[in-house]
BADRENKE-602653 format. One record per residue: x, y, z of N, C-alpha, C in turn; residue in three letters. Coordinates in Angstrom, 3 decimals, decimal comma. Layout:
! residues N
<<X Y Z> <X Y Z> <X Y Z> "ala">
...
This chain:
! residues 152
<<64,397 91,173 11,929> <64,983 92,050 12,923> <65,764 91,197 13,919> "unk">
<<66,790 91,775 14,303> <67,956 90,421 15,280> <67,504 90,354 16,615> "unk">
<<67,338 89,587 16,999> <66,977 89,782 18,641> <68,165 90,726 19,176> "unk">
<<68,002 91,163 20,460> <68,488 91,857 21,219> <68,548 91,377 22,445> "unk">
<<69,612 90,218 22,577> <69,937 89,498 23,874> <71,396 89,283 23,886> "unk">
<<71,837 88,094 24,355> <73,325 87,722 24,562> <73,355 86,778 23,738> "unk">
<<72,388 86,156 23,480> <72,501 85,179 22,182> <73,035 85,668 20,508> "unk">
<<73,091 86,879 20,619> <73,257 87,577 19,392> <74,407 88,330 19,492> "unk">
<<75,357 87,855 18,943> <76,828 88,883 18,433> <76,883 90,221 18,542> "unk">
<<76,065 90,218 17,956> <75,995 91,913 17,325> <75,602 92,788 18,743> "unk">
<<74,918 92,428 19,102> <74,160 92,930 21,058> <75,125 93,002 21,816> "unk">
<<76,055 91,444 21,984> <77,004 91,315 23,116> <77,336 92,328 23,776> "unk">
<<78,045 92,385 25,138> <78,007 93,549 26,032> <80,044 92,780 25,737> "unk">
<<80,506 94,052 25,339> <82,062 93,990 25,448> <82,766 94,035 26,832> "unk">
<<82,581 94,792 27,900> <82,497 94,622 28,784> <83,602 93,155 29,770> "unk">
<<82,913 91,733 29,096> <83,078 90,326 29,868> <84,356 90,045 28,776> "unk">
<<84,693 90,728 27,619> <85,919 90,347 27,037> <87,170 91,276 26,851> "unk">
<<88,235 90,753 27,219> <89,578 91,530 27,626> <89,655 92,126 26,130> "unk">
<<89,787 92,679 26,136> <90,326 94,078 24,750> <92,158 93,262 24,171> "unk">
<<92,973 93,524 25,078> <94,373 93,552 24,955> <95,173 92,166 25,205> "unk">
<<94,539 91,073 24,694> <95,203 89,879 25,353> <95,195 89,376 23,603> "unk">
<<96,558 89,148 23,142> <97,163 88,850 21,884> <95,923 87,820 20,972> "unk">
<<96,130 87,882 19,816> <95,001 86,540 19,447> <93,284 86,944 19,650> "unk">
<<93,228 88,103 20,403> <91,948 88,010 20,859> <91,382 88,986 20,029> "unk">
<<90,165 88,932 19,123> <89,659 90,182 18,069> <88,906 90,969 18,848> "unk">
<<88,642 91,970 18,548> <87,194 93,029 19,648> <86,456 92,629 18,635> "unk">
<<85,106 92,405 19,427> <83,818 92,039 19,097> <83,411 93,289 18,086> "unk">
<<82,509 92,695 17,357> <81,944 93,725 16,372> <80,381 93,486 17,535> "unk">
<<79,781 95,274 17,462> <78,957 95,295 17,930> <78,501 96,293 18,758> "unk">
<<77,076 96,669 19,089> <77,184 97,797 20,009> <77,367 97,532 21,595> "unk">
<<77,660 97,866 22,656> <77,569 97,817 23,930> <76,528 99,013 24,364> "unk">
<<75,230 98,516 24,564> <74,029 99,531 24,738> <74,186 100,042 25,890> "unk">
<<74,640 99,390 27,182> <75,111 99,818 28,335> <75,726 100,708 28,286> "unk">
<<77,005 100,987 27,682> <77,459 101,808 27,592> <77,426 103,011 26,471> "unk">
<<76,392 102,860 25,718> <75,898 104,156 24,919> <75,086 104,814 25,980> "unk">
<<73,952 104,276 26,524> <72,918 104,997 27,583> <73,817 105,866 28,400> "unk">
<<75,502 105,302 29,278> <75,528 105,657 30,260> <76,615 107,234 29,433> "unk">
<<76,735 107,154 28,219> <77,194 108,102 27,157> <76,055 109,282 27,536> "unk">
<<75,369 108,722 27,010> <74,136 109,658 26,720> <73,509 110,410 28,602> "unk">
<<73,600 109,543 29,458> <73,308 109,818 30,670> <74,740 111,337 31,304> "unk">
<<75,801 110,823 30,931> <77,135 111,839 31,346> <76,840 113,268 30,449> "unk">
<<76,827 113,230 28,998> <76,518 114,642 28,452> <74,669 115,561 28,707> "unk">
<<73,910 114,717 29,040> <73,029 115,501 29,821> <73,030 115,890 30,958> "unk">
<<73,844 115,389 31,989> <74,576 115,724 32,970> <75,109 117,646 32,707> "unk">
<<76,518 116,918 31,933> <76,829 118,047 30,702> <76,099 119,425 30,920> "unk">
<<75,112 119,537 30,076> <74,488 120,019 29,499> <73,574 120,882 30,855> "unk">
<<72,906 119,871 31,533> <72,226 120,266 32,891> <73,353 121,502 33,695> "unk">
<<74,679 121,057 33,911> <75,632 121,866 34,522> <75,766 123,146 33,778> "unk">
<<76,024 122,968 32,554> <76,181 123,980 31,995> <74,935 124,986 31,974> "unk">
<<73,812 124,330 32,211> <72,503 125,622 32,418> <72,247 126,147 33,382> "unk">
<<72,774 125,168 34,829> <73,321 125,737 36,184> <73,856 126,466 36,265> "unk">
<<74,907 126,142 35,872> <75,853 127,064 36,271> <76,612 128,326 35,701> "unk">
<<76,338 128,306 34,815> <76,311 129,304 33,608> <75,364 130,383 33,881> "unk">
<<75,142 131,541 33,595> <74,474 132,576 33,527> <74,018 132,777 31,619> "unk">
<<75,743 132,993 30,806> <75,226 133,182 29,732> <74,499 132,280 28,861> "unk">
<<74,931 130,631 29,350> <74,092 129,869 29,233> <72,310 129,834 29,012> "unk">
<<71,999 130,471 30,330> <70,494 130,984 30,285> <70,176 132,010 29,340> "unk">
<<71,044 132,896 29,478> <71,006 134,006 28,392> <70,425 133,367 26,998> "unk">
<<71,562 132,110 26,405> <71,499 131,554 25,298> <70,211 130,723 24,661> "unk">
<<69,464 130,167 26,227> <68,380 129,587 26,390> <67,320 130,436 26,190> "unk">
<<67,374 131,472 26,387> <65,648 132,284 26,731> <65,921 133,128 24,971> "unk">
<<66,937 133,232 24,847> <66,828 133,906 23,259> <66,708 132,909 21,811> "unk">
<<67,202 131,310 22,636> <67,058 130,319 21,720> <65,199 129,969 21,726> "unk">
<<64,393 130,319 22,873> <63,426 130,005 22,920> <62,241 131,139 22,378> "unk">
<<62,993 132,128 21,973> <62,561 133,340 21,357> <62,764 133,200 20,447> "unk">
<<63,897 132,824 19,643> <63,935 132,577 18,104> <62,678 131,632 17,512> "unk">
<<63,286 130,574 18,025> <61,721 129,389 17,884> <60,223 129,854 18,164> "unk">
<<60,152 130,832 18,873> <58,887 131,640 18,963> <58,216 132,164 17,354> "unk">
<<59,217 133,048 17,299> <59,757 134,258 15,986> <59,657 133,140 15,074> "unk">
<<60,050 132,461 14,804> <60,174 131,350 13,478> <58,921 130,357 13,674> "unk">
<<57,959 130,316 14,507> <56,650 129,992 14,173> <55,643 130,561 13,926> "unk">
<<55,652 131,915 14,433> <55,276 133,176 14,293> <55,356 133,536 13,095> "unk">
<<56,126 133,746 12,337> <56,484 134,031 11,076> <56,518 133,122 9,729> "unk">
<<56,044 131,592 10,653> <56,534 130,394 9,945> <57,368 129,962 8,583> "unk">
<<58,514 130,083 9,335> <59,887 129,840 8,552> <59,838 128,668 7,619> "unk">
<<60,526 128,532 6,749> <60,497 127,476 5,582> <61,584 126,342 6,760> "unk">
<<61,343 125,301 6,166> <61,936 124,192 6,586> <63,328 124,561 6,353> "unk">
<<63,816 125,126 5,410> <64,902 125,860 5,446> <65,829 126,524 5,968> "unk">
<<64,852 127,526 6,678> <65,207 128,700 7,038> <65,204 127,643 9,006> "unk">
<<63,971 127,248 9,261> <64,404 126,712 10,268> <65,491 125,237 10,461> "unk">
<<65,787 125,027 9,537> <67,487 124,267 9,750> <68,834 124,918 9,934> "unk">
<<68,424 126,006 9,022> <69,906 126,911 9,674> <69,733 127,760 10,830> "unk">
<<68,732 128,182 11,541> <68,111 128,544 12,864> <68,738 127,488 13,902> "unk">
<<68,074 126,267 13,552> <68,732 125,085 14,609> <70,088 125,310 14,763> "unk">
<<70,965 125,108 13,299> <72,207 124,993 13,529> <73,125 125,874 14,013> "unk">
<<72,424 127,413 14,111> <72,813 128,598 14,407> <72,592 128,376 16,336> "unk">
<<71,831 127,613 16,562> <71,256 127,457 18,242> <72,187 126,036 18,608> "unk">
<<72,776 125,353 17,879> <73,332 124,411 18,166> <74,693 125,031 18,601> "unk">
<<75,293 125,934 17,391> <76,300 126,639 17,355> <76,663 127,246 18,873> "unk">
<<75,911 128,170 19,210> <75,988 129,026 19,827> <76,337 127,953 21,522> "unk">
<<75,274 126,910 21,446> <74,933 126,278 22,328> <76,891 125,397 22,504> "unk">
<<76,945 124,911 21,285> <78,376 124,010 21,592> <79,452 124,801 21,640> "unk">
<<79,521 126,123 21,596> <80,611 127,211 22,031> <80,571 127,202 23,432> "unk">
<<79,593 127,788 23,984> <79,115 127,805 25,148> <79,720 126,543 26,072> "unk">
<<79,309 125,213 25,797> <79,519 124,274 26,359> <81,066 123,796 26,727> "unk">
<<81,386 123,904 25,380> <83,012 123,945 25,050> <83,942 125,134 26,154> "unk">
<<83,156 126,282 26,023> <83,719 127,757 26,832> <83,947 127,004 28,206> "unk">
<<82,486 126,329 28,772> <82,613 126,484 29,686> <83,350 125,381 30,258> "unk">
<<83,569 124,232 29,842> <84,680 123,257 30,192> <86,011 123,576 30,313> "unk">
<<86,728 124,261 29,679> <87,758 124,683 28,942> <87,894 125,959 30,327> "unk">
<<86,891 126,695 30,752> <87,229 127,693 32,281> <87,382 126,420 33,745> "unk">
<<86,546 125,389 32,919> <86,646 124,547 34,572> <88,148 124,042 34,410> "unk">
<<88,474 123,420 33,435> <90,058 122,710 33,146> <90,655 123,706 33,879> "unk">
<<90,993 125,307 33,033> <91,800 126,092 33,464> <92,021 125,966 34,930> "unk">
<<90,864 126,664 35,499> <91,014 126,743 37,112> <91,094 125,399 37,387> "unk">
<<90,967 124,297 36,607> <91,428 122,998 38,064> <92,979 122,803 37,595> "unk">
<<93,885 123,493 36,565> <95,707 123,300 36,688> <95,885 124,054 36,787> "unk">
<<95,263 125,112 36,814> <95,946 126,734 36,908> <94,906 127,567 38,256> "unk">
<<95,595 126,826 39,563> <94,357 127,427 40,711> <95,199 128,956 40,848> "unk">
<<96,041 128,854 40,737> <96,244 130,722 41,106> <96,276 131,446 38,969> "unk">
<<95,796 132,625 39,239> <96,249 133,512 38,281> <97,479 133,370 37,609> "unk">
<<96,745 132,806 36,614> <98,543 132,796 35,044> <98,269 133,947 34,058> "unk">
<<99,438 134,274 33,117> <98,695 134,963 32,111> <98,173 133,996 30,798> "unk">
<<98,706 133,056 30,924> <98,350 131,780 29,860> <96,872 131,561 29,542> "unk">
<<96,518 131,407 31,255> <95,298 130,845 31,869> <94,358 131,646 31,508> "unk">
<<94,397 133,035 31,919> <93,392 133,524 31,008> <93,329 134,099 29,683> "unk">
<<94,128 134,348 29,242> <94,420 133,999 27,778> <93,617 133,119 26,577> "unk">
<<93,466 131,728 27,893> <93,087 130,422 27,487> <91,491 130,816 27,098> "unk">
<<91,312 131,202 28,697> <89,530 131,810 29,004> <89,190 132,333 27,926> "unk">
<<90,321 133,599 27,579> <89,665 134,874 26,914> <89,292 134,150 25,855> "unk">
<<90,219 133,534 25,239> <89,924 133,072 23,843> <89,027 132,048 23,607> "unk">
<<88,104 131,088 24,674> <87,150 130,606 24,473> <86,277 131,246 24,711> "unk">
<<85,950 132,152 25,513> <84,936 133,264 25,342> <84,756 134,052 24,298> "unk">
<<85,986 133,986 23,378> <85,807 134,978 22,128> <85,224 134,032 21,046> "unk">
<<85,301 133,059 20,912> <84,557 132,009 20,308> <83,172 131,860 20,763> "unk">
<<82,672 131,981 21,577> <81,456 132,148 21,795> <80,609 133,080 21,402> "unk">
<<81,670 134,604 21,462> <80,996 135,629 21,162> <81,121 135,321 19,516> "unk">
<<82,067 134,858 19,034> <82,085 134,930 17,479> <81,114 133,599 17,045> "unk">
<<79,938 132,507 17,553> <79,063 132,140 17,220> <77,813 132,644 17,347> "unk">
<<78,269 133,646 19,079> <76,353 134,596 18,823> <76,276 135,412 18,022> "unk">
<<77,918 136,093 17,537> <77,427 136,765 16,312> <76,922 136,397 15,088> "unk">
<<77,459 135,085 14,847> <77,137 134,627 13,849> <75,579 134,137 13,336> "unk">
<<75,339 133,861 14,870> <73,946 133,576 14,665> <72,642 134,780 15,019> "unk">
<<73,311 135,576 15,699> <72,314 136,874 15,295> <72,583 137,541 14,114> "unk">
<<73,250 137,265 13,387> <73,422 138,056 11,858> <72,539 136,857 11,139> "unk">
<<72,622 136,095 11,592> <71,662 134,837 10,530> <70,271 134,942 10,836> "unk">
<<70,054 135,203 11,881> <68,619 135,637 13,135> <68,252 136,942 12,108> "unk">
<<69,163 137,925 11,791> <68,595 139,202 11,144> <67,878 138,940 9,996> "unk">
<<69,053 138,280 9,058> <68,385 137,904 7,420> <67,268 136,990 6,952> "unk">
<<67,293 136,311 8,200> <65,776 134,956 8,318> <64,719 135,838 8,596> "unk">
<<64,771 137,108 9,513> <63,426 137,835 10,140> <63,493 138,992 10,013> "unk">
<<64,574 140,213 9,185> <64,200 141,036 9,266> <63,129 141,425 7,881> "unk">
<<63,081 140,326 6,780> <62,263 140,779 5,997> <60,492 140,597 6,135> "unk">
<<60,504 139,674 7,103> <59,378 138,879 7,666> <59,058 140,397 8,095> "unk">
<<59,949 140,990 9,435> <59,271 141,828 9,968> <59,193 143,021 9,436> "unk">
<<60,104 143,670 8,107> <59,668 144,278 7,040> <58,384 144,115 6,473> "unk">
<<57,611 142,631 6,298> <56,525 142,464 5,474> <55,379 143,017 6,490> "unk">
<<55,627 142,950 7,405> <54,967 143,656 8,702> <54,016 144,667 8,914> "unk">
<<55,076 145,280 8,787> <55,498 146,883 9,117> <54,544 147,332 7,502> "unk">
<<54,897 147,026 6,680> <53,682 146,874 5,306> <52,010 146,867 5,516> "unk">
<<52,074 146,118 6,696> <50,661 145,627 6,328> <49,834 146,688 7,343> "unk">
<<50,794 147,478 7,905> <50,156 148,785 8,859> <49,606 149,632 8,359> "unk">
């Protein structure tokens, strides 16, 4: 296993070497500093978007209901991978929506018709992943809760 210091290539922090000066190669390697502070900005992200968002929460308390429903019912490993990806979905519309309203209003501070245009149509993408994933939500559980309704 390679150490993980400055003694080791592969570790080096890119950072202390100029990128753009002729002759000079970019280091092969990760800069961990700057993956963490990656990873630190989109939970940021993510935090804002549950702030400040309403449908956001919306997306949260029904994503935490599905996962209920799919242990409840205990879904095949299957069935809960396309669940995830259906909650991922929904989740990176959302996220996307809501960047894409902050852009707008920070070049477009007064009313355009462009501008919301822009809105509408990332909001319609959103709505066209919750649909997608409550139609996937139906066919994963409505037979479960068919088998149910049987046992009454």
């Amino acid at each position: 296993m390679p150490k993980m210091s400055s003694e080791n290539p592969l570790f080096r922090s890119t950072q202390s070497m100029p990128m753009n000066q002729p002759g000079k190669k970019k280091p092969i390697g990760i800069d961990w500093a700057k993956m963490v502070g990656s990873f630190v900005f989109a939970g940021r992200g993510l935090w804002l978007v549950l702030r400040r968002e309403n449908n956001a929460r919306v997306h949260l308390l029904a994503a935490c209901m599905v996962v209920v429903a799919g242990a409840f019912f205990r879904v095949s490993a299957g069935e809960w991978l396309a669940l995830l990806l259906l909650i991922a979905l929904v989740w990176v519309a959302e996220a996307i929506n809501s960047a894409i309203e902050r852009l707008v209003d920070l070049v477009s501070p007064t009313p355009h018709p462009l501008a919301g245009q822009a809105k509408d149509m990332a909001a319609g993408a959103v709505l066209a992943a919750a649909i997608a994933a409550f139609i996937g939500g139906l066919v994963i559980f409505l037979p479960k809760i068919s088998q149910l309704e049987l046992l009454w």
